[in-house]
C-alpha angles and dihedrals in degrees: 000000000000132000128237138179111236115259090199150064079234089059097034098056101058092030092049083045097057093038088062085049091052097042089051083045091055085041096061093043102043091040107007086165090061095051097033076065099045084056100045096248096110099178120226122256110274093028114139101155094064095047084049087052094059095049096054099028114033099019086037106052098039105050083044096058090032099055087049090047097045093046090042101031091137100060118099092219087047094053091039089052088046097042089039090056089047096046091051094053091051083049085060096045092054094045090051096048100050095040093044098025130258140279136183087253092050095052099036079055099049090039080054106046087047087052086052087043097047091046086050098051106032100086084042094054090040090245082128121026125197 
């Protein structure tokens, strides 16, 4: 199987979407402190667990999907998977910030992750062809 880098709107939206996936992914696992900030989680001081927790949870399970979505981006299971991960974590966003309360952060995070999962869905879903 080769690799290839899309030539379409149709190939860069669900690849860019997974790319992003897989840069936060090597982010939490290379500086899970760093991320575990930009999110709001800043862990305590001795903390391990929680660094350990980024790295399995949050680094493990997005550079996995992201690598897979980046090297199989134009596959319609692949974009719905994607899409589907980023539409859910909106899902959780929105839930949290109308059940604790907003904040610019909260809502710049949940306006980013529908863009990723719109990029990621549209070609699925025949928004963009090809």
């Amino acid at each position: 199987m080769d690799f290839a880098l899309p030539t379409n709107p149709a190939g860069w939206l669900p690849f860019a979407a997974a790319v992003v996936a897989a840069l936060l992914g090597l982010g939490a696992l290379f500086a899970p402190r760093l991320v575990l900030s930009a999110i709001g989680l800043a862990p305590s001081a001795g903390s391990i667990d929680a660094l350990a927790g980024a790295r399995a949870s949050l680094a493990g399970f997005w550079l996995g999907v992201g690598l897979v979505g980046a090297a199989l981006y134009d596959q319609p299971f692949v974009e719905l998977a994607v899409g589907a991960g980023w539409l859910f974590s909106a899902f959780g966003r929105l839930v949290s910030l109308l059940t604790d309360g907003a904040s610019f952060r909260g809502i710049f995070y949940l306006l980013v992750e529908l863009v990723l999962a719109a990029a990621a869905l549209a070609p699925a879903f025949g928004f963009v062809s090809s």
